[in-house]
Phi, psi and omega in degrees: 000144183213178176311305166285338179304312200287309182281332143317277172342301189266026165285288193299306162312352198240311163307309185304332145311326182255351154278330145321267185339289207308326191287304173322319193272359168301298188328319189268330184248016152316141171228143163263121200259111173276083152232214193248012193213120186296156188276110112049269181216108182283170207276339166252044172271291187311326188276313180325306171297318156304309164284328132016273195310321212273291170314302226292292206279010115325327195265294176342282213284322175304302205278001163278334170284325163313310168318263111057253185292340179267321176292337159290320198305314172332311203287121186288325183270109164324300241257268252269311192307326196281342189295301204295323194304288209309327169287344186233353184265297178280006178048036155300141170290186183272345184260028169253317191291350223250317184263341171252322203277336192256008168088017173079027135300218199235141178290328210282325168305314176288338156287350181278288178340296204307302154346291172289334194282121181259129187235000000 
């Protein structure tokens, strides 16, 4: 595992968020059409089957996060975790991480590290 392993994952996680969304709002904006003539498949098959759906990409997305959180959990040197946490968790920049956590060296260096470091 390495730092791009890592930036994929919440790559994947942030996709995994706008299918959620998409799927609650198929759910919600199903409308029932008020007439005399029965239906096929009424609508509340389509909404059952939407939330249906709607859950699956809720459990997807906990186990990518859960994924995620055990793989920071992972990074063995303390010093690399707390780096990576700030970058990919709070989406500090590099040259923030780089003046509080690193003692005022240059981000580009610490990006680099983060970059080589393999756990």
């Amino acid at each position: 595992m390495n730092y791009f392993d890592l930036v994929r994952l919440k790559k994947q996680i942030e996709s995994q968020k706008l299918n959620v969304a998409r799927a609650k709002e198929k759910g919600t904006s199903i409308t029932i059409e008020l007439d005399d003539m029965p239906k096929a498949c009424s609508s509340s098959n389509k909404i059952e089957s939407s939330v249906e759906m709607a859950e699956i990409e809720e459990r997807k997305l906990n186990l990518l996060k859960k994924r995620f959180d055990e793989e920071i959990k992972k990074i063995p040197n303390e010093y690399m975790k707390n780096i990576i946490s700030c970058r990919l968790i709070h989406n500090w920049s590099w040259n923030k991480i780089a003046v509080i956590k690193c003692n005022g060296c240059k981000g580009d260096s610490v990006r680099k590290s983060c970059v080589r470091y393999k756990w």
